[in-house]
C-alpha positions in Angstrom: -100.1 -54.8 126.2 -98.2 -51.7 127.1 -98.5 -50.8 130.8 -100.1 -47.7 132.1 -98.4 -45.4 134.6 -101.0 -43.8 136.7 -97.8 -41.1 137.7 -97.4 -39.9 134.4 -99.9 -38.0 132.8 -98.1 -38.2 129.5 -97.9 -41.6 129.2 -102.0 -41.9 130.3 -102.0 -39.7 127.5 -100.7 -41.3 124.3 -102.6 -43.0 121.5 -102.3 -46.1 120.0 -100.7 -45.2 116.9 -97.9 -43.3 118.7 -97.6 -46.7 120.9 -97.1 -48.4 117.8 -94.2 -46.9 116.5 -92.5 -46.5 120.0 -92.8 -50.3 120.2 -92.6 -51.4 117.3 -95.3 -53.9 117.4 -96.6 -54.9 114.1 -97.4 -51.7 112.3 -96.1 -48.5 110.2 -98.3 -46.1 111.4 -97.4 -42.9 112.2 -98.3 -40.7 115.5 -100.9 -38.3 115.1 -98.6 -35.5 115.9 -97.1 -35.3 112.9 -99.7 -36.0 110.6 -103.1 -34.2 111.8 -104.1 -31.9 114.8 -104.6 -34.0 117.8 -108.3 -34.9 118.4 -110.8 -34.1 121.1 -110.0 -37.5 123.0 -106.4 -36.6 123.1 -106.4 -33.0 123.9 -106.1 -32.4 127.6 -108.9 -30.0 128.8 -107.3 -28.7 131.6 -105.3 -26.9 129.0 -108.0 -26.0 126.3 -109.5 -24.7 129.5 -107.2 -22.0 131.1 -105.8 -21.3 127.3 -109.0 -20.0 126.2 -109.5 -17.9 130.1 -106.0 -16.4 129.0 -107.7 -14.9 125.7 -110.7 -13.7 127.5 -107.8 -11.7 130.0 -106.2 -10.9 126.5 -109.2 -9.4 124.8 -110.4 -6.8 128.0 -106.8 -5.2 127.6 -106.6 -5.1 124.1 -110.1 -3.4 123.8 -108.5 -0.5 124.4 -105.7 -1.0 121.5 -108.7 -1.9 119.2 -111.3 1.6 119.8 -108.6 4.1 121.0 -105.0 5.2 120.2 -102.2 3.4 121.9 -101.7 6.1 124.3 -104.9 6.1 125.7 -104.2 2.8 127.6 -101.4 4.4 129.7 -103.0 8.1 129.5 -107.1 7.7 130.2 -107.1 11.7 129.8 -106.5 11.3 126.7 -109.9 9.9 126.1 -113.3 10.4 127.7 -111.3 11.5 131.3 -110.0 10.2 134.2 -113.0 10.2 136.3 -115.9 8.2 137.0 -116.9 4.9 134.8 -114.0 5.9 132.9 -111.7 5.9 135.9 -112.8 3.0 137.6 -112.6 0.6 134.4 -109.1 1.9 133.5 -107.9 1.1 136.8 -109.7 -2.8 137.4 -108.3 -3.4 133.9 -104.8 -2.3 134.7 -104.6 -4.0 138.2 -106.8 -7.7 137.3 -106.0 -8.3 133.5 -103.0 -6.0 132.5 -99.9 -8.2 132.0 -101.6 -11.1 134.2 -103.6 -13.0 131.6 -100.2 -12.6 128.6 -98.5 -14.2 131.2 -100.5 -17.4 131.6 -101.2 -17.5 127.5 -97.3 -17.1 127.4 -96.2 -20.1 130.2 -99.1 -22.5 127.8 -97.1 -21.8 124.8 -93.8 -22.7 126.6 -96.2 -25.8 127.8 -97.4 -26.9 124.7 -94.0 -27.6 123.4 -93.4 -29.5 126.2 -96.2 -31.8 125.7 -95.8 -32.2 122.1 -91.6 -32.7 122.3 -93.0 -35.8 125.0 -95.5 -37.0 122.5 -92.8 -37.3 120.1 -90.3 -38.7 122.1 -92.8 -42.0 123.0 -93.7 -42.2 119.4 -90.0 -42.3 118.6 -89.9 -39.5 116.2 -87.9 -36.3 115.3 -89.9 -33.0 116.9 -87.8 -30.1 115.7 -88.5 -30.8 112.2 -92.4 -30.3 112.8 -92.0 -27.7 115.6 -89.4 -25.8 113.3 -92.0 -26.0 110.5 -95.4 -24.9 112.5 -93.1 -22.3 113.8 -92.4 -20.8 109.8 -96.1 -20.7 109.2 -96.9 -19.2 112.6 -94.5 -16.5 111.2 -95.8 -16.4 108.1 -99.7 -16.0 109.1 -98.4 -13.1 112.0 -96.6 -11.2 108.7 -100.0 -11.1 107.3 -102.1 -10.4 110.2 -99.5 -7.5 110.9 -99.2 -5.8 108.0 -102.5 -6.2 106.8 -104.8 -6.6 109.3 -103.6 -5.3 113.1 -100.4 -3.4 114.0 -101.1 -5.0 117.5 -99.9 -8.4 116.0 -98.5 -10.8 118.6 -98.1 -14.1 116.9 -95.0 -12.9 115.3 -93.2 -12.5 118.7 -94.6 -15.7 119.5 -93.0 -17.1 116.6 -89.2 -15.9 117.1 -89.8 -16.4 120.7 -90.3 -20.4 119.5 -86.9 -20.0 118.3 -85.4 -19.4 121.4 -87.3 -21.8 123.3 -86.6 -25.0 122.2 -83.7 -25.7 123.3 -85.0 -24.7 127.3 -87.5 -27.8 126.8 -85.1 -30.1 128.7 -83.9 -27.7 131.0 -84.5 -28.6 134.9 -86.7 -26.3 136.6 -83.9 -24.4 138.5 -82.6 -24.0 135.3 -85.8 -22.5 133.8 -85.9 -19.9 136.6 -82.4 -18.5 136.5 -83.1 -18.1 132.4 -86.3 -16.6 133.3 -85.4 -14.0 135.7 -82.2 -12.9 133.2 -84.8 -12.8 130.4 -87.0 -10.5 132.7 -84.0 -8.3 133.5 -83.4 -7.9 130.3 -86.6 -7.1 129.6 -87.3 -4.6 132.4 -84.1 -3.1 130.9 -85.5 -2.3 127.4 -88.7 -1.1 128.7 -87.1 1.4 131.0 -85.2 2.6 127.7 -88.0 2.4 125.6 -89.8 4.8 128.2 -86.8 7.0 128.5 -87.1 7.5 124.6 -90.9 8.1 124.6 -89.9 11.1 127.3 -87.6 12.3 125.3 -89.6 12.2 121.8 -92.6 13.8 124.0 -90.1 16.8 125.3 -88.7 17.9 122.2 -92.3 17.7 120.6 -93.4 20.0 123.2 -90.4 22.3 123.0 -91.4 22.7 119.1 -95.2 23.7 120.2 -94.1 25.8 122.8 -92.0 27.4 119.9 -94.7 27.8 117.4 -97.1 29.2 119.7 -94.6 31.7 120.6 -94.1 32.2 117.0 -91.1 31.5 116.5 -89.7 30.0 113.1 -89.4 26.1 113.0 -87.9 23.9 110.6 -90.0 21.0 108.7 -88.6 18.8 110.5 -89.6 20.3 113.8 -92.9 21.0 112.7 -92.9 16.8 111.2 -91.9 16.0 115.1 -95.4 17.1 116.3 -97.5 15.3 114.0 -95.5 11.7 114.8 -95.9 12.8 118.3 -99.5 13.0 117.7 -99.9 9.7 116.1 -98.3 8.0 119.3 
């Protein structure tokens, strides 16, 4: 009989089949893992529990994405005002849920693979090759959703964000931190240029009304600049 660890969660945690094959005792079975999702008794609630919070954080913000035009999320003036009702739930969605609830959905992605790369490892078997694989079809089904369903798509980033994680699912936790704060630079970085961008795009688009109203003669180009400026 294989001894239980009351320090490791993990091991508390594995199934009989997956024992099998990591001890070899008797049978061909395979772990669940790779051959079915897990079931209810081996799911840890905990989890199931804060991932579906995260969504509930996730769907206040994204609201906004699904009734009004991008803009409006950073510009309430842009729709029904800046004052009031309007104000108030603009600003206790941008200070409660705003970032805070794609963060915890984001560290229970990184977690899942951990739990799943430990399953594996007790039952004894290979985990990139089914990680890899969920990984394709997570791509696959965001490709869809994107481009047929919702421009607002995240499982796609999710998917070539696997990519890169996997090989940070054995890093220490000091580790983990110094890759997450470059990975936050970085990322600060190409937000403060993807800003910069926006101002310029929005400058020249109002250089071209300015120009118009004034009557003066614009190009079709020009004139094409303040109708994708519009659409922002």
């Amino acid at each position: 009989m294989t001894e239980r660890n009351d320090h490791d969660p993990h091991l508390n945690d594995r199934d009989p089949a997956a024992e099998t094959v990591a001890t070899g005792t008797g049978a061909k079975s395979k772990p669940p893992l790779l051959d079915r999702p897990v079931s209810e008794g081996e799911r840890l609630s905990s989890v199931d529990t804060l991932r579906g919070f995260a969504l509930f954080g996730i769907l206040v913000v994204n609201i906004t994405f699904f009734s009004q035009p991008f803009a409006a999320f950073m510009s309430p003036h842009l729709v029904g005002g800046f004052t009031g009702a309007n104000f108030a739930i603009w600003a206790l969605t941008q200070l409660l849920f705003t970032e805070k609830f794609i963060s915890i959905f984001s560290m229970l992605f990184g977690a899942g693979l951990v739990l799943m790369n430990d399953r594996a490892a007790l039952a004894g078997r290979n985990f990139g090759k089914i990680y890899f694989r969920r990984l394709r079809w997570l791509f696959i089904i965001g490709m869809i959703h994107a481009y047929f369903l919702w421009a607002g798509d995240i499982l796609v980033s999710y998917a070539l964000c696997g990519f890169v994680l996997y090989p940070f699912r054995k890093k220490t936790p000091k580790g983990l931190i110094i890759a997450g704060i470059i990975f936050l630079l970085v990322g600060m970085l190409l937000m403060a240029g993807a800003g910069a961008g926006l101002g310029f795009f929005r400058g020249q688009a109002e250089r071209v009304s300015a120009a118009v109203a004034a009557g003066e003669e614009v190009s079709p180009d020009e004139l094409a600049l303040i109708d994708s400026w519009k659409q922002v």
